[in-house]
DOLO-46248 format. One record per residue: x, y, z of N, C-alpha, C in turn; residue in one letter. Coordinates in pm, 1 decimal. Layout:
BEGIN
rec n_east = X	n_north = Y	n_up = Z	ca_east = X	ca_north = Y	ca_up = Z	c_east = X	c_north = Y	c_up = Z	resn = A
...
//
This chain:
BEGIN
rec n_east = 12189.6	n_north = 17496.2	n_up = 6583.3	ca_east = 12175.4	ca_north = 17547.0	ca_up = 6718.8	c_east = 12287.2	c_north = 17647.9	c_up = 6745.5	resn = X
rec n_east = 12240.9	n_north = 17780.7	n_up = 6800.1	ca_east = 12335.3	ca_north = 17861.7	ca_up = 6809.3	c_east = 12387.3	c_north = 17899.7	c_up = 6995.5	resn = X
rec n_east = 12471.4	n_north = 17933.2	n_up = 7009.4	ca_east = 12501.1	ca_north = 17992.4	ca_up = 7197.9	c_east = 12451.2	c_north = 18056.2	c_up = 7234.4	resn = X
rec n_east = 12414.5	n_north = 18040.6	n_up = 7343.6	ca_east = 12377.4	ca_north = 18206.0	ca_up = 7417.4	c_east = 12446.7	c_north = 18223.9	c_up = 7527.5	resn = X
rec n_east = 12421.7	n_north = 18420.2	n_up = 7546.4	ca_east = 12480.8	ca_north = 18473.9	ca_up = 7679.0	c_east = 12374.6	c_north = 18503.2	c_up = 7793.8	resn = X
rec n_east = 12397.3	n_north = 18417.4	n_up = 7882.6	ca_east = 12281.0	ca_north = 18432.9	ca_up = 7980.2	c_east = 12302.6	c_north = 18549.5	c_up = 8077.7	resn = X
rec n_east = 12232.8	n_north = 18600.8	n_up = 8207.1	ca_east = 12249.5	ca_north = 18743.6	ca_up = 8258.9	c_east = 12354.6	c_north = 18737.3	c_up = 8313.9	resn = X
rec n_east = 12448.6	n_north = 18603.1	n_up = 8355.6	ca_east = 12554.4	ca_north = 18603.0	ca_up = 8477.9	c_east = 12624.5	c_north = 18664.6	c_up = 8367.2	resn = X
rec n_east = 12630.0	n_north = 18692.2	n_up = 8279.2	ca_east = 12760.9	ca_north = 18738.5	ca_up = 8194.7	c_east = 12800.0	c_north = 18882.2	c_up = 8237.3	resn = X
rec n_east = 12938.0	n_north = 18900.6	n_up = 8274.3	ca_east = 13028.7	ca_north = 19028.2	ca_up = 8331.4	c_east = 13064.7	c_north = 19144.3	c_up = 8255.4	resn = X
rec n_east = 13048.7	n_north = 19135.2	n_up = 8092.9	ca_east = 13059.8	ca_north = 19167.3	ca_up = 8014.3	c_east = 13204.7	c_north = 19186.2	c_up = 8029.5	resn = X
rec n_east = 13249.7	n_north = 19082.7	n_up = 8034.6	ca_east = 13465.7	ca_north = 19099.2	ca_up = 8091.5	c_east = 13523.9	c_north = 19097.6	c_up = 7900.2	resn = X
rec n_east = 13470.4	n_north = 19073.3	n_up = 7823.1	ca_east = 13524.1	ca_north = 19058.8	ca_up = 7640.0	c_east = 13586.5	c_north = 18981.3	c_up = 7593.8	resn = X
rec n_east = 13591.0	n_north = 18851.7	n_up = 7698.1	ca_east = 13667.6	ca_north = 18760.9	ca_up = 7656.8	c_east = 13626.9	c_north = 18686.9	c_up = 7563.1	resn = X
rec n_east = 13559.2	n_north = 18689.2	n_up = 7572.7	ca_east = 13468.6	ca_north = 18598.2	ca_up = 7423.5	c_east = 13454.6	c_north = 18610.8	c_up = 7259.6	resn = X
rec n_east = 13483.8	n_north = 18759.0	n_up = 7293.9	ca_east = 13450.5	ca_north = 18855.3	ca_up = 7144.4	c_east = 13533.7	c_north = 18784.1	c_up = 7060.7	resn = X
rec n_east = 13679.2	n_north = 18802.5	n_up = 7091.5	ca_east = 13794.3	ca_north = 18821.1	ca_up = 7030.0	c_east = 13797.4	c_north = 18663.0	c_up = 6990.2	resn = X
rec n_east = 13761.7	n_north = 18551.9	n_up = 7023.0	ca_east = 13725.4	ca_north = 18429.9	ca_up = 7029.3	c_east = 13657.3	c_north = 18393.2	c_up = 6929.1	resn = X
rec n_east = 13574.8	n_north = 18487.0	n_up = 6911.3	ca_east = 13462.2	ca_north = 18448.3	ca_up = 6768.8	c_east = 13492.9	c_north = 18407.7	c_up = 6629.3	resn = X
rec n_east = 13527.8	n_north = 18311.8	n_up = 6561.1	ca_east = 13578.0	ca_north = 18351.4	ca_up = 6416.9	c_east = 13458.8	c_north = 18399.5	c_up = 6280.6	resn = X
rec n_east = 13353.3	n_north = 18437.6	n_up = 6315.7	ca_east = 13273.3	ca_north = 18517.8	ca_up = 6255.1	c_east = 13223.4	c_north = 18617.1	c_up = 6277.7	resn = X
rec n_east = 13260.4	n_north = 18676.7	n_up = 6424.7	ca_east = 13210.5	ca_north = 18801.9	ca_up = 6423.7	c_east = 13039.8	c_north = 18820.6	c_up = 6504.9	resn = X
rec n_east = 13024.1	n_north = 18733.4	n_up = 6564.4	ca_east = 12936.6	ca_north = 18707.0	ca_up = 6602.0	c_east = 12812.7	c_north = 18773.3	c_up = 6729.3	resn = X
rec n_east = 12930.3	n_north = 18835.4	n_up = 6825.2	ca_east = 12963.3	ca_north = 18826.6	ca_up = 6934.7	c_east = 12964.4	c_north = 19002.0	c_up = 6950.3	resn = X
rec n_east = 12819.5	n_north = 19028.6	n_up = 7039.2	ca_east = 12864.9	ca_north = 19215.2	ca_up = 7021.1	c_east = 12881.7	c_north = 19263.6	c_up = 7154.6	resn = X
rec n_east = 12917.4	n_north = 19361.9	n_up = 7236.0	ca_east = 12908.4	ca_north = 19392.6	ca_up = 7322.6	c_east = 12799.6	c_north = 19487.8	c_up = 7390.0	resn = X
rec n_east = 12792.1	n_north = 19473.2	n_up = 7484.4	ca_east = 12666.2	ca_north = 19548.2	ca_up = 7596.4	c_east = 12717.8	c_north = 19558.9	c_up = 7719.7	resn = X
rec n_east = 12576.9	n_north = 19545.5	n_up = 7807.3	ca_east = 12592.9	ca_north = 19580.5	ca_up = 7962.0	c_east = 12603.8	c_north = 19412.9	c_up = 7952.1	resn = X
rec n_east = 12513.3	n_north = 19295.4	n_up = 7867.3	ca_east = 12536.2	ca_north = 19171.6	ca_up = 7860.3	c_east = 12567.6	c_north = 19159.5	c_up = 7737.0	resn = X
rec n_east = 12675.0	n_north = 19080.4	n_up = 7699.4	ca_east = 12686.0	ca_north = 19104.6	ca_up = 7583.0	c_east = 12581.1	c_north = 19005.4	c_up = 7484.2	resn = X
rec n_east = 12630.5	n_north = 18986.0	n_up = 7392.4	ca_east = 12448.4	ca_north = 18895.6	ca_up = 7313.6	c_east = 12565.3	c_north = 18860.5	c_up = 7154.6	resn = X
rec n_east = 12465.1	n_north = 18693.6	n_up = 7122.3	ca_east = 12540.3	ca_north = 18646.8	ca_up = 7020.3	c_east = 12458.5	c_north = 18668.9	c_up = 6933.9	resn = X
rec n_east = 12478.6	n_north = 18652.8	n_up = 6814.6	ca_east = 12362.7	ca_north = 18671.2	ca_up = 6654.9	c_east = 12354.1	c_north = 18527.6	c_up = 6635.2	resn = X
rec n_east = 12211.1	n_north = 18447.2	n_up = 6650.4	ca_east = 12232.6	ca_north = 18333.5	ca_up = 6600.0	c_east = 12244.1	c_north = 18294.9	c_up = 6481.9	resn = X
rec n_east = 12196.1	n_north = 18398.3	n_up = 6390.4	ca_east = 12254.8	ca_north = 18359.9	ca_up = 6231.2	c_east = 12353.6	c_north = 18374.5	c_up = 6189.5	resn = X
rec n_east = 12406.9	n_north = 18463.7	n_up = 6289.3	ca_east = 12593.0	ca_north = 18409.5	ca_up = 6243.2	c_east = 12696.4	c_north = 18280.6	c_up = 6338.9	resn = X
rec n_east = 12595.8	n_north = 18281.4	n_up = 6429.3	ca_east = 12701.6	ca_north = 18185.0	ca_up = 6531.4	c_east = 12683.6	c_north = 18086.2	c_up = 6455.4	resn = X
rec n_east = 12791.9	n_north = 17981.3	n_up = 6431.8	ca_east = 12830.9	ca_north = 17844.1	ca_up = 6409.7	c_east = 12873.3	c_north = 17760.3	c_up = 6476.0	resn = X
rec n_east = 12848.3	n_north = 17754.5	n_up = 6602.3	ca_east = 12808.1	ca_north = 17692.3	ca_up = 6681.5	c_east = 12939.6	c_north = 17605.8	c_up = 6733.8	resn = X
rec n_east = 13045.6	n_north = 17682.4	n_up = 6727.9	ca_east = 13186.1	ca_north = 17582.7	ca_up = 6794.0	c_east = 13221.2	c_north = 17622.7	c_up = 6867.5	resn = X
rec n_east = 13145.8	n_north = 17674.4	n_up = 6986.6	ca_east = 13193.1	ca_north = 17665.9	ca_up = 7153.9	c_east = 13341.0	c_north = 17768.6	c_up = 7180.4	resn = X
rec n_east = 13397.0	n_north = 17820.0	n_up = 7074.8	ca_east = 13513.1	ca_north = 17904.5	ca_up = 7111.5	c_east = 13474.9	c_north = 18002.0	c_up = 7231.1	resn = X
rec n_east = 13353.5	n_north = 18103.9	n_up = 7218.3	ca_east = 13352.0	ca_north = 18161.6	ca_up = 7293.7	c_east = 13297.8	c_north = 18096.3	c_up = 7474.2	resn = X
rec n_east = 13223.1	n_north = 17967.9	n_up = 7428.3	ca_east = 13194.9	ca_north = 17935.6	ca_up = 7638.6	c_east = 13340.2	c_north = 17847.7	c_up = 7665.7	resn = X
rec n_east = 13411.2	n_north = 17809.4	n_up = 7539.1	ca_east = 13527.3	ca_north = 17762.7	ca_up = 7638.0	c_east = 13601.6	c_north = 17898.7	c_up = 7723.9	resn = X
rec n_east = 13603.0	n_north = 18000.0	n_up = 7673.7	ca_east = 13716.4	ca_north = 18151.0	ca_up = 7724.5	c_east = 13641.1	c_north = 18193.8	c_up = 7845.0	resn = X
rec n_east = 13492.3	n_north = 18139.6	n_up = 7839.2	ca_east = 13397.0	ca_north = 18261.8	ca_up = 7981.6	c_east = 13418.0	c_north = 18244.9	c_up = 8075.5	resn = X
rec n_east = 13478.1	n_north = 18339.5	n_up = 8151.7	ca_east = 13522.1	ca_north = 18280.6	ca_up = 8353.1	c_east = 13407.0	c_north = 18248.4	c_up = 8416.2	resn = X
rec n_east = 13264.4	n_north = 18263.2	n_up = 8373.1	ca_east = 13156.9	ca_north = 18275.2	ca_up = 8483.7	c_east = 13079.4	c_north = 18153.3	c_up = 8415.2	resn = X
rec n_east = 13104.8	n_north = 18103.6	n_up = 8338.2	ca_east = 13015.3	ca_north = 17995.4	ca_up = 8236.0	c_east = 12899.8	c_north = 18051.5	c_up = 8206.1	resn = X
rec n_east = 12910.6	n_north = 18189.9	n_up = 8121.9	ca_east = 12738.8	ca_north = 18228.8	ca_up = 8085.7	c_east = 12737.1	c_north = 18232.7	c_up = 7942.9	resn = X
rec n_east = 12789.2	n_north = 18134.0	n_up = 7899.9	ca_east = 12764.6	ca_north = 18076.9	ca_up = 7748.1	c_east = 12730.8	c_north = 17949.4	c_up = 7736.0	resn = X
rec n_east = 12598.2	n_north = 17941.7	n_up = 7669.4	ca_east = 12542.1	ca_north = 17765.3	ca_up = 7696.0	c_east = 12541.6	c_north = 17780.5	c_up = 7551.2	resn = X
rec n_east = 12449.7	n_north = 17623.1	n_up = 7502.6	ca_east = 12400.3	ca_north = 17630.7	ca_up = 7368.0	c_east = 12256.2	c_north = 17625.9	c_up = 7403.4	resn = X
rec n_east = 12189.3	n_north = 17705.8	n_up = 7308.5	ca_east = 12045.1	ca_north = 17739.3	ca_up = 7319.7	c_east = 11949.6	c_north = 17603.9	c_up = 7289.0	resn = X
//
């Protein structure tokens, strides 16, 4: 099971840098790759708005 970024996301980048695979790209929302996410919550622990769940 991989995360996702739902629309509340601010695109603020806190998350990116969080990723330890690289996962994590930026946009107007940003969006995770689920074949690379591994699924350890680094990035919805950092999100100020909580728009990182698990899918």
């Amino acid at each position: 099971m991989s995360h996702v970024i739902s629309n509340e996301c601010i695109a603020c980048g806190s998350c990116q840098p969080e990723c330890p695979v690289d996962a994590i790209s930026e946009g107007d929302i940003y969006k995770i790759d689920p074949n690379k996410c591994t699924d350890c919550g680094a990035c919805a622990a950092v999100c100020p708005v909580s728009a990182i769940s698990q899918k």
